[in-house]
N, C-alpha and C positions, 0 to 999 in steps of 0.2 A: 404111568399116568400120575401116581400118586407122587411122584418128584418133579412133575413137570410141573401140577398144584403147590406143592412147597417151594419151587424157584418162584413162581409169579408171585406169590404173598410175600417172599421175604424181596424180590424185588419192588413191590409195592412200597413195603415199609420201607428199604432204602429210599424208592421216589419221597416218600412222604417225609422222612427224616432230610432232605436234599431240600424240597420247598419248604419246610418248617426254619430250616438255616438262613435260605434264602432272605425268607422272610423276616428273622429278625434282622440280617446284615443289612437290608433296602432302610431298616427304621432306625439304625446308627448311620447310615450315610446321610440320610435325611437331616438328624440333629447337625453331622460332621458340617453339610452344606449350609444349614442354618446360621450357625455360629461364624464360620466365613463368611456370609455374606451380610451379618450383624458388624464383622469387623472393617469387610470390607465396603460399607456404607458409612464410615466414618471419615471426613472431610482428611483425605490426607496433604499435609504440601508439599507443592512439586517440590526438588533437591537443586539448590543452584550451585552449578558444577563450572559459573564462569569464574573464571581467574581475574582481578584487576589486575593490571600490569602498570596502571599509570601512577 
């Protein structure tokens, strides 16, 4: 019994350590998204890819 207690807590702490990660990687993605779509709000011009030939 008393090892069945010692897995659940330290799997606890694993869970806990697992959403604590989580949680700071959701708040770098958020900046990462940020800064792309600061970039990507930026008027960009199209590429003109025609050839004159005349």
């Amino acid at each position: 019994m008393a090892k069945l207690k010692l897995k659940s807590k330290k799997k606890k702490d694993v869970i806990d350590n697992i959403k604590g990660f989580l949680n700071d990687r959701t708040e770098k993605n958020t900046e990462i998204i940020t800064k792309f779509k600061k970039y990507l709000s930026h008027e960009v011009k199209p590429l003109d890819n025609s050839i004159d030939g005349d």
